[in-house]
N, C-alpha and C positions, 0 to 999 in steps of 0.2 A: 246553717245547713240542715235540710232535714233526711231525717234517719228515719230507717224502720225498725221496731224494737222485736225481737221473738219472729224473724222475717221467714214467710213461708208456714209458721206457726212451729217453729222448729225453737226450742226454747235456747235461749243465749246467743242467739245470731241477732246481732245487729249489721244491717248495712245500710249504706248511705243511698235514699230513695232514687236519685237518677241514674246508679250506678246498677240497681236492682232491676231497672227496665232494661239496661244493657244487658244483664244475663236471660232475661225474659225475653229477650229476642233470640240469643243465643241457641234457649229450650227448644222455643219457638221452631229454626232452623232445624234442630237436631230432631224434633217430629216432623220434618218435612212439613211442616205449616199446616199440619192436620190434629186440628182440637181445638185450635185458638189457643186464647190466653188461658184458659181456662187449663188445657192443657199443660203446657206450658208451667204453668204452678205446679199441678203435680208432678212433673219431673225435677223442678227445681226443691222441691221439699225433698223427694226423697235424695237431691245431692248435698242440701245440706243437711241431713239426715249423717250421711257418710260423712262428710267434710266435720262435722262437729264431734263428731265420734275417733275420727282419724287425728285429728288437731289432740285431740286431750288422752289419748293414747299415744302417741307421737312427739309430740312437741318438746315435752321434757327432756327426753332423752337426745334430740338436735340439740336442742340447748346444753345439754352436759358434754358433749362429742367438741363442739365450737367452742367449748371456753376449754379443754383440753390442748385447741391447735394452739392458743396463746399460752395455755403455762408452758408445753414445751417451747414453744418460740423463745419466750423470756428466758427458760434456763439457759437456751442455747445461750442467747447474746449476753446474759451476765457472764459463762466462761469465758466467750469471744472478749470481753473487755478486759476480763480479768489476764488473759491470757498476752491480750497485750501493754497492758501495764510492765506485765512480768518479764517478759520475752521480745516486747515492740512487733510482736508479729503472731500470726493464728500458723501452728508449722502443719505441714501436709501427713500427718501421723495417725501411727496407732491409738494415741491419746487420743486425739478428735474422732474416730469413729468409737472409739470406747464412749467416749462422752456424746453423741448421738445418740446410740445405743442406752445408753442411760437415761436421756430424757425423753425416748421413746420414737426416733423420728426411723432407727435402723434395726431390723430384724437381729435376731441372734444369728449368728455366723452358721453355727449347728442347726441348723432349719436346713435341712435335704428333701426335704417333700418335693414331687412334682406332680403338680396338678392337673388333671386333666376334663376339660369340658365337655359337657355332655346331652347341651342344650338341645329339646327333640321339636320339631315342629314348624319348623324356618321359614318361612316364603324364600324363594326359588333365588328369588334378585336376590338375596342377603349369601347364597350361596356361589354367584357367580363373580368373577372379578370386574370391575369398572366404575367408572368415573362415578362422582356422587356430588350434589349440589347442597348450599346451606343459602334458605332463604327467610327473609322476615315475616315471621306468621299474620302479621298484620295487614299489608299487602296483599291483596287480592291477588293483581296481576303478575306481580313476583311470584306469589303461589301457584297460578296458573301455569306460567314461562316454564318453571320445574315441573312440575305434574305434567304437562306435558311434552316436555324434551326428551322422550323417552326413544326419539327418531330426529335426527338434526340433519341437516342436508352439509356435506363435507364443503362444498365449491362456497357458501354462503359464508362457513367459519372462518375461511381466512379472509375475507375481505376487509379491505383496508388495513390490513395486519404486518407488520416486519417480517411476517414469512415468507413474504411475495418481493422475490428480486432475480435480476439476473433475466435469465432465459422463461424465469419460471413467475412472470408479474401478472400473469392473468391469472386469477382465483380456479377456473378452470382447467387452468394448465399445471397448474401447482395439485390442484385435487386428482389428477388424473397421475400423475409422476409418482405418488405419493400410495396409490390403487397398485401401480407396477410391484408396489417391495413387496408385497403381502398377497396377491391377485395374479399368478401368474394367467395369460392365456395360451395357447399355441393353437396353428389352423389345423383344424379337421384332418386336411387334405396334405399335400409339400411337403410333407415331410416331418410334419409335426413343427413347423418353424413358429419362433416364439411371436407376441404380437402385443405391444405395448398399446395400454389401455386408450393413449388419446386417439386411437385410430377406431373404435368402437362407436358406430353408428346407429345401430338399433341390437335388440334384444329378440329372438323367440324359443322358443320349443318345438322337441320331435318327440316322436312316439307317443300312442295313444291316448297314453295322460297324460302330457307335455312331461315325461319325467326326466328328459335331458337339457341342459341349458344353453340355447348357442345365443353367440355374440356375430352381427355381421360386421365389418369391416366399412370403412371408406370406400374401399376401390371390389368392393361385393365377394368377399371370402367369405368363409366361416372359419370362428374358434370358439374352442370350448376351453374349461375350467383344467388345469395341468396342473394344479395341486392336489394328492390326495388329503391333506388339511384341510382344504374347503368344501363344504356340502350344499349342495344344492335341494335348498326343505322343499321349494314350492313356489305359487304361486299367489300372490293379493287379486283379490275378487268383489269388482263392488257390492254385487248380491248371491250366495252359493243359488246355484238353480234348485227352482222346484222339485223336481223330479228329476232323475237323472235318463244322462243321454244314455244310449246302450253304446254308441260308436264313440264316446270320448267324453273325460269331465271337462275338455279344454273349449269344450266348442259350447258357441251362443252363452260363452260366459266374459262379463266385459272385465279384462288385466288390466289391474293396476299397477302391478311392480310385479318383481322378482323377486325370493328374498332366498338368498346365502348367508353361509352363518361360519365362522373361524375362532378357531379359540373362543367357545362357545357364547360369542358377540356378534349378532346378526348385520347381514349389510343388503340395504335394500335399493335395489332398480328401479328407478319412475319412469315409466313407459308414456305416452300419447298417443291412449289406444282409439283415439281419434282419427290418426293420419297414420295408418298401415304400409308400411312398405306393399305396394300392389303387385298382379302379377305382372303388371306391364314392365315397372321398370327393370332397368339394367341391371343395377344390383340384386333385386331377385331373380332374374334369368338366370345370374351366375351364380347364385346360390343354390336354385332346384339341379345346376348340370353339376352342383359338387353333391347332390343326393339329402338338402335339407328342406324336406317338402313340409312349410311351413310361413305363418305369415309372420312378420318380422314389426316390431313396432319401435320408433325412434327414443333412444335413449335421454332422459328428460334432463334427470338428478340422481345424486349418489347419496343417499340418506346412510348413516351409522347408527346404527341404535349404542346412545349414549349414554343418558341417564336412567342408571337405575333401580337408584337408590335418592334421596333429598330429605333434607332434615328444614322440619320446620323448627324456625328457633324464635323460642319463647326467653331466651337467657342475652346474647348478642346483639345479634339484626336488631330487637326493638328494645327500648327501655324498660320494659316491665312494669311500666303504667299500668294500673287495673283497666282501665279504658281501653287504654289501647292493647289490651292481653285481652277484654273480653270481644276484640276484633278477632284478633287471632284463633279463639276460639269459635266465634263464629263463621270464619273461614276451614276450618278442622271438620265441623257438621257438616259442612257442604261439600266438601270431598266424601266424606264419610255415607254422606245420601245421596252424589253424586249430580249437587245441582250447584256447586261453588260457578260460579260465573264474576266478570263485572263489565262493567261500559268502559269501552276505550275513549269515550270521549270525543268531539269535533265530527260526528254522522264518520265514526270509523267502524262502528257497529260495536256490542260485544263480544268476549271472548269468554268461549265455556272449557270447560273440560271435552279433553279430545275423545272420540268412539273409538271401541276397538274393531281391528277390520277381521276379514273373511279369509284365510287362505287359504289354498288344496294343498296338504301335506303329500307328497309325491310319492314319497315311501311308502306312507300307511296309505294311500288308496282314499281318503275321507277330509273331507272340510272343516276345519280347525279356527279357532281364536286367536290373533295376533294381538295381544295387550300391546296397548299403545300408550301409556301411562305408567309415569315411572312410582316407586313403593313409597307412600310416605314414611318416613320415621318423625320423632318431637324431641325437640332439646328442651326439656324443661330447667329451671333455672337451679341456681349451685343453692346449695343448705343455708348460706350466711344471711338467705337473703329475707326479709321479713314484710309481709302484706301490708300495706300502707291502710295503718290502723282507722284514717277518713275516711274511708271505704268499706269497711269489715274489720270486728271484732267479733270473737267467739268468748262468752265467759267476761266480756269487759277486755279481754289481752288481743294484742294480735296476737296474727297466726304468721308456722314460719310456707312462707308462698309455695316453696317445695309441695308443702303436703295439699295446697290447693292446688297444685298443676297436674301433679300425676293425676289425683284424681279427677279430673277435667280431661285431661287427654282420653283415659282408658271408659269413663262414661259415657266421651263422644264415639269410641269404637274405633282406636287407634291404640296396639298395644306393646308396638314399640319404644321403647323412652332412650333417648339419649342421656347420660349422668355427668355433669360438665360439674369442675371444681373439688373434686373428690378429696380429702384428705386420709388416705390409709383407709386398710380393710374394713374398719371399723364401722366408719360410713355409709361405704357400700351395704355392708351386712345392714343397716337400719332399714335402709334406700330399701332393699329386699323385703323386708322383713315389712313396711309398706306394701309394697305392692302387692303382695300376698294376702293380704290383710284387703286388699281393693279387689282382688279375684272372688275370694271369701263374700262380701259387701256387693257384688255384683252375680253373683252366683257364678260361677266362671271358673274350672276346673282350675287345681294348682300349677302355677308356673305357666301360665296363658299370658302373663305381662313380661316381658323381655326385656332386658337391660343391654344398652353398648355403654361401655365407660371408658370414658376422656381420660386419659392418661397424662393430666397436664398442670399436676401439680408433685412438687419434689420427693414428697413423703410415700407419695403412693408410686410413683416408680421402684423408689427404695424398697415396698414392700408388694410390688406385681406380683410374686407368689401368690400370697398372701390375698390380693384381691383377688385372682382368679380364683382361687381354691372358696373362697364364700361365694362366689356367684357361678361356680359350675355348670346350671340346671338352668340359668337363664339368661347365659352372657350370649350375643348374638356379634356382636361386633365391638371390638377395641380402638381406639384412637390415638395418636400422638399428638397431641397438640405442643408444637413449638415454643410459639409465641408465649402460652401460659406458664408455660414451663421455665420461658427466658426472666421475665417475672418473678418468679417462686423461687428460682436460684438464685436472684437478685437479695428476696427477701431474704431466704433463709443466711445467706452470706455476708449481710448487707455488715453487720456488725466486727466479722473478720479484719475490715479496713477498704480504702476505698475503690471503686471499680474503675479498670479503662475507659476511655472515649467511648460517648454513646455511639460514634461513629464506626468505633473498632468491635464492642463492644460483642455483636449478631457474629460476628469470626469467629473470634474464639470462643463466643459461648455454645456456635455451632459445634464446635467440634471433639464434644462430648459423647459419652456413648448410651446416651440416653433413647438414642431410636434405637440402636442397634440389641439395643437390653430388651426393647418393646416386642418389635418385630420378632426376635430369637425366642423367649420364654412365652410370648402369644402362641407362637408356632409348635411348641412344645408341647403346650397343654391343648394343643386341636381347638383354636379358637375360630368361627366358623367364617369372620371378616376380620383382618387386620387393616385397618385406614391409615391414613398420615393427610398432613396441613394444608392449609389453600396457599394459593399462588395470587400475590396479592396484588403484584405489577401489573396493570390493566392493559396498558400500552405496553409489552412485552411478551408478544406471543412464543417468539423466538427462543425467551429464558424459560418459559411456562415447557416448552418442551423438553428441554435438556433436563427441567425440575423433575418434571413428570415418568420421563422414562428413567431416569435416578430411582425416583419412588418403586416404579416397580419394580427393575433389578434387586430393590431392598428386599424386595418379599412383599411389598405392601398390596394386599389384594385392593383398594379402592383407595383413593384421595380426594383433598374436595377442591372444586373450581369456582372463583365469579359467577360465572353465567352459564347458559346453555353453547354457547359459540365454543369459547376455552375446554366446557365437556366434551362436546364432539371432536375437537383434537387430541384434548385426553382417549376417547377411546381407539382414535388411528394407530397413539403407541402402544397397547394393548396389541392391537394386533403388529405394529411393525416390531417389538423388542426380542431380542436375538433369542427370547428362551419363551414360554410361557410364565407364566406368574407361580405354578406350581413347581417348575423347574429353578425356577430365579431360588423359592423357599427352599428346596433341597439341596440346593448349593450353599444358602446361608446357615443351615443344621448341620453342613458338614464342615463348615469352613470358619465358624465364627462361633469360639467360645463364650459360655456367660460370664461378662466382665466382672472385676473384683469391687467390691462396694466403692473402696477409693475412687474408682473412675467414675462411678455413677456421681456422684457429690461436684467431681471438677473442680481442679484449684480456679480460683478466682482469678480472672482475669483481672492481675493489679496494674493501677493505673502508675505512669510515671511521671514525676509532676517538678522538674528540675527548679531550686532557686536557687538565690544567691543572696548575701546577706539577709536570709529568711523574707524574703521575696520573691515571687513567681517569677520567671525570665519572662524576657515579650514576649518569646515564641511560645510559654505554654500560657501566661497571661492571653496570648490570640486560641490559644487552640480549646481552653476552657471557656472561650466564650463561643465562640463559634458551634462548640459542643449544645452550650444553652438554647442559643437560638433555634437550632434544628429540633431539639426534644421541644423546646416549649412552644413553639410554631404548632411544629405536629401536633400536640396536645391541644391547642386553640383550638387548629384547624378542625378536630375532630369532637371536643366540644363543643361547637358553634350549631353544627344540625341536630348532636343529641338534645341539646336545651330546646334549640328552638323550634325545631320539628319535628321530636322523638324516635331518630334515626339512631339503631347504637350501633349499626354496621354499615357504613356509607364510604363511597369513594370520595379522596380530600386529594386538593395539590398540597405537594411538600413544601418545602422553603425553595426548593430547587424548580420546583413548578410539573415533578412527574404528580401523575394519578395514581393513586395507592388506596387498595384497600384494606380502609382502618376499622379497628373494632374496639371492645374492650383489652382484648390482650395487649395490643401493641398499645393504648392510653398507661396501663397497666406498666409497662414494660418502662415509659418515659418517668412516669413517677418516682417508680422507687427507686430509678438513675438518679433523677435532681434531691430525693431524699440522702440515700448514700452520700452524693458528694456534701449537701447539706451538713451530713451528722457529721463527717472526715474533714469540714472546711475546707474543701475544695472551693468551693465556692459561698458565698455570704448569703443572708434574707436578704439583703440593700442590692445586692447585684442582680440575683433572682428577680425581686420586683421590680428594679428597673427594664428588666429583660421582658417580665410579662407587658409592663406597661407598652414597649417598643413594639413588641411583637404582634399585643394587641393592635393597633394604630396600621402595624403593615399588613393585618388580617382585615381590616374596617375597607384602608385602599384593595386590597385586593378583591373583598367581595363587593364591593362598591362597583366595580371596572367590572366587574363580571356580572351584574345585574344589570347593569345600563347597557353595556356593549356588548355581551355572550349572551344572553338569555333571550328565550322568544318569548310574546306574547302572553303566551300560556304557561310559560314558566314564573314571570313574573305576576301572572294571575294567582296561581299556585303558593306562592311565595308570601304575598300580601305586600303591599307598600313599602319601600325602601325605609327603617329606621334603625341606626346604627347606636342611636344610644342603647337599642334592646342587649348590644353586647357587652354592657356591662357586667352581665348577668354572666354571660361565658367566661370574662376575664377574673370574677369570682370564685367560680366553680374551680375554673383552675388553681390558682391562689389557696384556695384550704384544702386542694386535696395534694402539693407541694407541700405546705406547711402542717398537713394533718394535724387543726387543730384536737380532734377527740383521741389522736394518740392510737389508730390502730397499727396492728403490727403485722398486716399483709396491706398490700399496693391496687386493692380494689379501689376500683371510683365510684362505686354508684351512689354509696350515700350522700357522697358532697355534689354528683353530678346531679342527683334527682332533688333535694333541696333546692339549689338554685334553678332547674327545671320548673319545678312549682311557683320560684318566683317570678319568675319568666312569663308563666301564664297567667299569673296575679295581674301582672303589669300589662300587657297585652287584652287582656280581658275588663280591666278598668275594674278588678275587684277590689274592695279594701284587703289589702296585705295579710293573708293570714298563713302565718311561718308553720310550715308542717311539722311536726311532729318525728324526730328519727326513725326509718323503718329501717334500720338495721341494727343486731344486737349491738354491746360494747366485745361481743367475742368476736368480732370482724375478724 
């Protein structure tokens, strides 16, 4: 391989020379393609300038933080064993939180502080409640979809959806029913009688600046807006006029929509200001003798403004290939310079970033900017994770990837960062203490880089004070992640004794008081966004909404969805839920004490494993294998694109055959299950590998039938030629990160997933074999 020693002329950077032109392109982008290469260098010298500077101030101290999580881990589990030696059981007591407490995982009881956030400087979206999207930074057109779903048209979201049944199966019919809960109308005229939205025909305005809104009818009434909840801002304009008219801003200017706005989430009118209701017709004769002297335009589509907020993720969506991270990054420029584009492919044309349009603000008299574009934020990756040393060395060591992404994000001019993986305040406080150090190194006033942090590991729930109170000045938004969380309480517990059915397993670990701890003490301390988790059933629009309007009764100002479709229904419950979201929070401050540390830990959901002459019965001998199947399917299912297409957030079929979106957490979540029952004898290595072998074998037929028979064309263009022995390589990866040959003591996969990844494109590439290098500490 060839290297470049002193790259950039920046002394102790080595990297690897094709990887080098990949950030060279990157630069490239981020100067809008003005200076050439030539340019280009010198931005990249002065970033590794900072990056090498940051790594050797920095580094050491991730590295002392990381091997921290493991000595606490091990003390914990040496008591857990010792404890059941002693006892045959880990008891629910003051002991065990004393002994938390001692190894460092539980604040001191006497800690009364409360913290309050103070972060000044927000964009607008991090201030309002709504739907929020997470997509692969690498992806172009995924990047695109988000950025600009920041308007989704209602009648397209349900289509083909389980929401549509009954009376209500046309997408149109359902979108309209759906406009009634939240949109009342009533006519003009009659008496004020009410007027259900599907009878809405076209759209116009009265009075001199169009600043009243009517709706005409089917059978040629008029109604207006009967909520004083809803406001009527204005009007969309495909170009504000030159000069203004002296008799109206509404005349000789051509409407594109309407836009009203509710519980301060916009909803916009597509007009066809093409075909004018005329004065000939009937319907507006019967309009001007109700006194609405106005031209009326045919109502198109009902756009929601949805997203608005999206997290590019550098940590999940993709593997964290340097390659494929300096994609990501050069997708990051292009928003940032606002020329990110890409080809759709087959004369479909490209897709760029959407314009923002014109509108007459009604109120104020004057012509306003509608952003059409939702905010980006960046997940950069968890602390444990280390730069794949073939690629870049600083000083001869790697570096840990953390300190090259933030600063990557904030030098391309994005200064949001997502904190995913967090263990206790401690971290957080470094994480800060970086980025500050990047403000500094850019010239860039203090506390200009902002933090949201992932709430989705055990330790740091335990001590959410605690994190809030270090990140004060630059918390913007908090998260609960579930799935990570289901994980971590796996780990930390794992030695307790063994866990229930993976199948039971999401019940009762749900039913902890881990959001509620989130939600409550975020609220406390004025945190300016509370989030919560995705909804990951793709084919279940139905549950996405019972999910979703949960989330926000919780208090949760914003949650994340799949797509832009699932967002735009997400923001309908916004507006249809019986309270506001600020309402929902003031119910839960009054009504939901902070639970007692016990609750937060959760007794373990223990499993029960009936024998008889120290043998399994058949029924739990069936129920423990059936348990296998389902985890180690899924985990195939979900390693099979990370390996071989560097996909780490991708939709898989179950064993069951739904569509589920998988990530790291939910891999994560199956692991340290087959581990647990591993350490508890639940189950064997012998039974385990025959389970992988089977499971692999029904992954080979299933994606086999769905390459030949499901895919088009162009999918299997994409794809590259059918070869099934490539999955050897998946059925590996799974197998040591099961059997964790290096012995770490949390249920991350990526080191064993990205190892076999490498070998994956050894083999596919026809290179000779060369076994990379571990890019993750032994402080996993």
């Amino acid at each position: 391989m060839a290297y470049v020693e002193n790259a950039f002329g920046v002394q102790g950077v080595k990297l690897l020379k094709p990887y080098q032109e990949d950030l060279l392109r990157v630069f490239e982008n981020k100067n809008k393609n003005q200076g050439g290469r030539a340019k280009a260098e010198e931005t990249a010298k002065v970033f590794f300038q900072h990056l090498a500077h940051l790594s050797r101030k920095f580094d050491p101290e991730r590295e002392k933080l990381l091997r921290e999580r493991d000595s606490k881990a091990l003390a914990y589990y040496a008591w857990c064993d010792t404890q059941r030696k002693e006892h045959g059981t880990v008891q629910e007591n003051e002991q065990k939180l004393a002994k938390l407490r001692e190894v460092g995982f539980l604040p001191d009881p006497s800690e009364t502080f409360k913290p309050k956030v103070r972060t000044q400087g927000l964009a607008c979206e991090l201030q309002t409640p709504g739907p929020q999207l997470v997509v692969p930074g690498d992806k172009a057109n995924m990047v695109l979809n988000a950025l600009n779903a920041r308007y989704k048209s209602l009648y397209e979201a349900t289509k083909g959806s389980n929401l549509l049944e009954g009376e209500l199966k046309c997408p149109r019919a359902y979108g309209n029913a759906q406009l009634d809960t939240f949109l009342p109308l009533t006519l003009r005229k009659e008496g004020g009688a009410s007027v259900p939205f599907s009878q809405v025909k076209a759209l116009g305005t009265s009075g001199k600046n169009g600043d009243e809104l009517l709706f005409l009818t089917n059978d040629g009434k008029v109604a207006v807006l009967a909520s004083p909840g809803i406001r009527y801002l204005g009007f969309v304009v495909k170009e504000a006029p030159k000069t203004k008219n002296s008799k109206s801003h509404h005349a000789n200017v051509e409407v594109e929509s309407y836009i009203v706005e509710h519980r301060r989430l916009k909803v916009e009118f597509v007009v066809n200001n093409k075909s004018p209701v005329t004065n000939n017709s009937e319907t507006h004769k019967k309009s001007k003798e109700e006194g609405a002297e106005t031209t009326f335009y045919p109502l198109v589509d009902v756009r929601l403004e949805s997203v608005l907020t999206f997290i590019i993720d550098k940590e999940d969506s993709s593997i964290s290939s340097p390659d494929i991270k300096a994609q990501s990054d050069y997708n990051i420029a292009g928003i940032c310079n606002g020329t990110l584009s890409t080809d759709l492919g087959g004369n479909r044309g490209v897709r760029t970033m959407e314009k923002n349009s014109t509108y007459y603000d009604v109120r104020k008299g004057e012509y306003k900017t509608l952003k059409r574009t939702a905010l980006p934020l960046v997940r950069d990756v968890g602390d444990h994770l280390v730069f794949d040393p073939r690629f870049l060395t600083i000083d001869g060591k790697p570096i840990f990837e953390k300190t090259f992404d933030t600063l990557m994000t904030s030098f391309l001019g994005i200064t949001y960062h997502v904190l995913p993986k967090m263990h206790g305040e401690k971290e957080v406080a470094l994480s800060i203490q970086q980025l500050e150090e990047i403000n500094r190194l850019l010239g860039l006033p203090p506390q200009t880089q902002k933090i949201g942090v992932m709430n989705e590991e055990i330790e740091t729930n335990l001590k959410w004070k605690r994190v809030l109170k270090v990140g004060r000045d630059v918390i913007f938004f908090t998260n609960s992640g579930f799935l990570d969380y289901f994980g971590s309480t796996i780990d930390l517990l794992t030695q307790e004794g063994p866990f229930d059915s993976y199948q039971q397993l999401g019940k009762a670990v749900a039913k902890i008081e881990y959001e509620k701890n989130h939600v409550r003490l975020s609220l406390e301390a004025g945190v300016p966004q509370i989030g919560a988790g995705m909804w990951a059933l793709l084919d279940n629009k139905k549950g996405h909404k019972v999910s979703k309007l949960d989330q926000i009764q919780q208090g949760n100002d914003t949650s994340w969805n799949p797509d832009p479709t699932f967002a735009c229904l997400h923001a309908l419950y916004y507006h249809q839920s019986p309270k506001t979201v600020k309402q929902h929070q003031e119910d839960v401050l009054r009504s939901q004490p902070e639970p007692p540390a016990i609750n937060l830990l959760v007794t373990r959901p223990a499993g029960n494993f009936p024998q008889t002459n120290g043998q399994f019965t058949p029924e739990t001998a069936s129920m423990i294998q059936e348990n296998l199947d389902e985890a180690i399917y899924g985990l195939l299912a979900y390693a099979q694109p990370w390996i071989t297409q560097g996909q780490g957030c991708t939709a898989v079929k179950t064993l069951r055959g739904e569509r589920l979106m998988e990530d790291r957490a939910t891999a994560r979540i199956k692991t340290a299950f087959i581990r647990n029952w591993l350490s508890h004898k639940i189950t064997t290595r012998q039974q385990v590998s025959s389970t992988i072998d089977r499971m692999t074998e029904k992954l080979k037929n299933d994606l086999r039938k769905d390459y030949h028979e499901v895919f088009t064309p162009k999918q299997r263009e994409q794809v590259g030629p059918w070869r099934e022995d490539l999955l050897d390589c998946v059925r590996e990866a799974v197998s040591s990160c099961v059997y964790n040959p290096k012995n770490y003591q949390h249920s991350y996969i990526e080191e064993y997933f990205y190892f076999w990844r490498c070998k994956y494109i050894n083999r596919i590439d026809n290179y000779q074999e060369v076994i990379p290098v571990p890019r993750l500490t032994s402080s996993l």
